[in-house]
C-alpha positions in Angstrom: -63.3 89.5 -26.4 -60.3 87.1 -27.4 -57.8 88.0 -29.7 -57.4 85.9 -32.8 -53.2 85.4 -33.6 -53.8 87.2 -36.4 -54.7 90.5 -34.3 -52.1 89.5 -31.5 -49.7 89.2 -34.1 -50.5 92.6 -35.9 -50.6 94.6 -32.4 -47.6 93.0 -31.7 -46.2 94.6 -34.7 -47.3 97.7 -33.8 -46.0 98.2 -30.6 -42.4 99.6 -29.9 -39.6 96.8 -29.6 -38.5 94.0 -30.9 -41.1 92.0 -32.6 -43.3 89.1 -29.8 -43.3 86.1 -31.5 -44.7 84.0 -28.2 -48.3 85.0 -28.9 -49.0 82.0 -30.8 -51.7 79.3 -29.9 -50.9 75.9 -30.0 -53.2 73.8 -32.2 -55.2 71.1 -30.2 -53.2 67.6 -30.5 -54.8 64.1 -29.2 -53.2 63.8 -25.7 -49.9 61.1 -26.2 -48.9 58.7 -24.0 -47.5 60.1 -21.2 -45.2 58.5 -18.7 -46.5 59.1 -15.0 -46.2 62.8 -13.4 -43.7 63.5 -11.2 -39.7 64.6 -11.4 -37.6 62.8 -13.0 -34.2 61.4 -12.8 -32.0 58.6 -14.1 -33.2 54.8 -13.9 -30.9 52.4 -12.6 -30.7 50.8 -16.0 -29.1 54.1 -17.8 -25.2 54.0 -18.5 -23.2 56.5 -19.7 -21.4 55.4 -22.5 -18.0 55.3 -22.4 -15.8 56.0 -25.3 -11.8 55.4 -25.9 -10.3 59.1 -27.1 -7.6 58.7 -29.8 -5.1 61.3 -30.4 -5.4 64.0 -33.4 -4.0 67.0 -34.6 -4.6 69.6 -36.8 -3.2 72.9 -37.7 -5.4 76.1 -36.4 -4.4 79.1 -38.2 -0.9 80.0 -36.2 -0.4 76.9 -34.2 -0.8 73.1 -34.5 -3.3 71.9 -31.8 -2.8 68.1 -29.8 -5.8 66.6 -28.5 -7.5 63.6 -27.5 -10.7 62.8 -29.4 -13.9 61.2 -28.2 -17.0 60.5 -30.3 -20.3 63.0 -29.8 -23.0 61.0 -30.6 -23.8 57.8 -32.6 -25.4 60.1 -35.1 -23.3 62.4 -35.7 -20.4 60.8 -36.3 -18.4 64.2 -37.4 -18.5 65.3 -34.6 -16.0 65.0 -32.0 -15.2 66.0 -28.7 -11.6 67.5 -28.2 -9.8 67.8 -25.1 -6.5 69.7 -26.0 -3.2 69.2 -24.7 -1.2 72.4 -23.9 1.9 72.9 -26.0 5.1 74.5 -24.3 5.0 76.9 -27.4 1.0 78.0 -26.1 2.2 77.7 -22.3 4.6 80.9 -23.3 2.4 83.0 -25.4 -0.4 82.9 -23.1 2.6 83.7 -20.1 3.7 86.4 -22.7 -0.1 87.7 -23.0 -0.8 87.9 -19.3 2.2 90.7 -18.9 0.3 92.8 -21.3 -2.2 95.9 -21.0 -5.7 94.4 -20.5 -6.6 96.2 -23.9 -4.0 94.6 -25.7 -5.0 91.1 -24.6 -8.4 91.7 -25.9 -6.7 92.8 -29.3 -4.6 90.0 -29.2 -7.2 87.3 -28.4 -9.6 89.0 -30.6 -7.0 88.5 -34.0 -5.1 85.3 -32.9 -8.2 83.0 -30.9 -6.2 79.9 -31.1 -4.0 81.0 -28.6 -6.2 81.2 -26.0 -8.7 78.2 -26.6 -10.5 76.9 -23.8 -9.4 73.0 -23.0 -12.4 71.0 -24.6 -14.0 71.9 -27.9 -16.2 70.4 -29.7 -14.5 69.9 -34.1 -17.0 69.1 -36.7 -16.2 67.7 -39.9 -17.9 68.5 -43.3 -20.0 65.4 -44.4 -19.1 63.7 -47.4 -20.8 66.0 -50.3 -22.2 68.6 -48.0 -20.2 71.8 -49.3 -23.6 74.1 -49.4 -24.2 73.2 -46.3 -21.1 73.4 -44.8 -21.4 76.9 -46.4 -24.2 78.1 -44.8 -23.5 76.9 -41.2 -20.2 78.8 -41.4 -22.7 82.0 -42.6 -25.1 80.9 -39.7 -22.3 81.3 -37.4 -21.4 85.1 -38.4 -25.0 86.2 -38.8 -26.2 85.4 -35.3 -22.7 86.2 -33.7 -24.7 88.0 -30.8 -26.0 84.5 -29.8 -22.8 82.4 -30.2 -22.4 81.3 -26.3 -26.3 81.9 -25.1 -28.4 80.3 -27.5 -25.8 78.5 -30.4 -22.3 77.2 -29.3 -19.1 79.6 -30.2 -17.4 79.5 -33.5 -13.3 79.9 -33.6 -13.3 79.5 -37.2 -12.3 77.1 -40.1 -9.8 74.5 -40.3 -9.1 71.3 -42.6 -8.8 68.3 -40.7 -8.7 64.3 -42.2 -8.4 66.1 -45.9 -11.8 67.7 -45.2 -13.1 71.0 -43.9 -14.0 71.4 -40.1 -15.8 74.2 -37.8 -13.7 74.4 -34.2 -16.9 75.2 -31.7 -17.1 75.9 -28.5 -18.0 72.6 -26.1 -21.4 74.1 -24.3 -21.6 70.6 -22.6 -24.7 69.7 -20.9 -27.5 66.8 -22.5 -28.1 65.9 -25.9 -32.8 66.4 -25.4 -32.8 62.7 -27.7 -30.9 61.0 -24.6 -32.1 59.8 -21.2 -30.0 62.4 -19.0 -31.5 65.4 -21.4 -35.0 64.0 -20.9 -35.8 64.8 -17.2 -37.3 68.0 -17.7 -40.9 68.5 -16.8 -42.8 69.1 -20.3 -44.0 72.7 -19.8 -40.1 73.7 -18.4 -39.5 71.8 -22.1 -41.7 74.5 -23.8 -40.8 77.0 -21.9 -37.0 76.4 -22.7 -37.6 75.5 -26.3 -39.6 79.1 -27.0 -37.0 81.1 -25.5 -34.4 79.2 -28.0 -36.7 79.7 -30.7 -37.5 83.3 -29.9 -33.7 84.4 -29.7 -33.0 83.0 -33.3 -36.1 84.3 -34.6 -35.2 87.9 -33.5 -33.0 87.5 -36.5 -35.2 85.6 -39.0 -33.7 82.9 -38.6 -35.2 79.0 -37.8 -33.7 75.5 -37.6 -35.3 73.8 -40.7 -34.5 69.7 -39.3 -36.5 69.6 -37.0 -35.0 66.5 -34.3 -34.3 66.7 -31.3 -31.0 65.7 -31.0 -30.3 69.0 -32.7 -30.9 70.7 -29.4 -29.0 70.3 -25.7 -30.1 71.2 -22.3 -27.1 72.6 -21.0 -27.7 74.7 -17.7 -31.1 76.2 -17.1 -31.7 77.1 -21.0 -31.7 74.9 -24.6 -29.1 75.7 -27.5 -29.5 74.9 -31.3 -26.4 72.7 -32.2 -27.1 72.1 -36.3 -27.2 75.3 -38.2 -26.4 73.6 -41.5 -30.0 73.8 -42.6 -32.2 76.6 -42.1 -35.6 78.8 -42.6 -34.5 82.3 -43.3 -34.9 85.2 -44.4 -35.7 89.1 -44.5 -39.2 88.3 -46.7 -40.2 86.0 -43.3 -42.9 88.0 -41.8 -43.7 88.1 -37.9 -46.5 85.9 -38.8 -44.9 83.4 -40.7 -42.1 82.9 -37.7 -44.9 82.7 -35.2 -46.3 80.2 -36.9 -43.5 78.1 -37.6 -42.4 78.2 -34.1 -46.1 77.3 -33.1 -45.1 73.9 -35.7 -41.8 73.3 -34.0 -43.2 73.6 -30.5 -45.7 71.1 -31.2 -43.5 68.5 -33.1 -41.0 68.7 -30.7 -42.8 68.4 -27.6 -44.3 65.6 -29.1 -41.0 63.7 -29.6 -39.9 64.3 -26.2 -43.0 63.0 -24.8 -42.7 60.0 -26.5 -39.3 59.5 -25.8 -39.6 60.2 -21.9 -42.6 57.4 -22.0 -40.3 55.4 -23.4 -37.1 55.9 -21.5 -39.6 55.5 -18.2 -40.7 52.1 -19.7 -37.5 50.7 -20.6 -36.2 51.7 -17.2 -33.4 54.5 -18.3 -35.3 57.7 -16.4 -37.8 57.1 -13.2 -40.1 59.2 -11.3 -37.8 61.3 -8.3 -40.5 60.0 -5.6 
C-alpha cells in the first residue's frame, strides 16, 4: 500500500542520517503552456547585454582594492560585478606568501583573505533602509558556511563602500534562471537541480523566503541561492514543515520557469536545438 507523506515523512525521521526531505508529493497543477519539447539553446534574437565598467575602490580590511565595475542585473541594482586590478603592494605579498610553509599560507589566507582574492567578485550594496536585512544575510552567510562555494556564493566579509555597507562575495558566474541563457534546461533537470539546492539549505533549517527566480543561477551542472536577506528558519521547523515548503517552492518555481521558457521561445530569445 502507498505511503501517505505524512508516514514517509515520519519513517524518514526514524531512520539513521540526516533527515529526507525529497519524499514530498507535488500537488496536481493545471498543465501551463508549454513551449514545444525538445533542447534548447539560444534564439537568434537574444543579445547579451553589454555594459560600460566604471572604476571604484574601496578599502578591504588591510588593503585598498581597484576594480572595474559592471552592473549585475537590472534588478538588482546593488549589485555589481568587480573585476580587480592587481596592486604592486598585492603582487609582493602574495610573492612573499608563496615562499612560505604550505601551513602558514593557509594561516595567512585564512586571517588576512583580501590578500589573496580571486580576480572577479561579485560587491553588494546594503539597500537604502534595509539594515535588518542586511543583518541577517551577513548571519546567513556564517550559519551555512559549509555551503558557501556549492550551494550559496562565498562571503570575504564586510566593507563600506559609496557611504553604505557592502558584502564582497564570491563571483560563481554562470545564468541568472529569470534570463534567456539560464532558461535552457529541460524542466525535470529544473526540478531536479532546484531540490538538490533546496535540500542542502534545508539540512540546516534554513529556506529562501522570496521566492523569484532570479534569486537563483545555473552555474555548472547545479543551482545556487544568491539572496539570503530574507529567510524561513529556524530550530522549531519540523521535517514536515520543510518538506512541505519545499513541495511549495518546487511548484511556484517550476511554474515561473515554464512560463518564461514559453515566452522566451515565442519572442524568439531561446529555440528548440533540432
Amino acid at each position: 500500500m502507498n505511503e501517505t507523506l505524512n508516514e514517509r515523512l515520519r519513517n524518514a525521521r526514524r531512520r539513521p542520517g540526516p533527515p529526507d526531505f525529497s519524499c514530498f508529493t507535488p500537488r496536481p497543477r493545471p498543465p501551463p503552456i508549454r513551449r514545444p519539447p525538445g533542447p534548447l539553446k539560444l534564439g537568434p534574437h537574444y543579445r547579451v547585454p553589454t555594459e560600460i565598467p566604471y572604476p571604484i575602490h574601496f578599502r578591504f580590511r588591510t588593503r585598498i582594492v581597484y576594480a572595474s565595475a559592471t552592473s549585475i542585473h537590472h534588478l538588482h541594482p546593488n549589485v555589481v560585478r568587480l573585476r580587480l586590478q592587481p596592486s604592486i603592494a598585492q603582487q609582493i605579498v602574495q610573492l612573499l606568501v608563496r615562499r612560505l610553509p604550505f601551513s602558514i599560507q593557509a594561516w595567512f589566507e585564512s586571517f588576512f583573505p583580501e590578500w589573496s582574492l580571486p580576480s572577479q567578485l561579485i560587491l553588494k550594496k546594503q539597500k537604502k533602509g534595509w539594515d535588518e536585512e542586511f543583518e541577517a544575510e551577513k548571519a546567513a552567510y556564517t550559519k551555512l558556511l559549509p555551503l558557501q562555494g556549492v550551494v550559496i556564493p562565498r562571503c570575504f566579509g564586510q566593507l563600506r563602500y559609496d557611504n553604505a555597507r557592502a558584502l564582497l562575495l564570491s563571483d560563481i558566474g554562470g545564468a541568472c534562471l529569470a534570463e534567456p541563457d539560464g532558461a535552457l534546461l529541460e524542466v525535470p533537470d529544473f526540478r531536479r537541480l532546484l531540490l538538490q539546492a533546496l535540500t542542502a539549505l534545508a539540512q540546516f533549517r534554513v529556506l529562501p523566503d522570496d521566492i523569484k527566480l532570479d534569486n537563483f543561477q545555473l552555474t555548472g551542472d547545479k543551482i545556487m541561492a544568491l539572496d539570503l536577506e530574507t529567510l524561513r528558519q529556524g530550530p522549531e521547523m519540523t521535517d514536515e514543515q520543510l518538506a512541505t515548503d519545499i513541495g511549495g517552492m518546487m511548484e511556484t518555481l517550476t511554474r515561473l520557469y515554464e512560463g518564461n521558457q514559453y515566452g522566451f521561445w515565442e519572442d524568439g530569445l531561446i529555440m528548440i536545438d533540432n
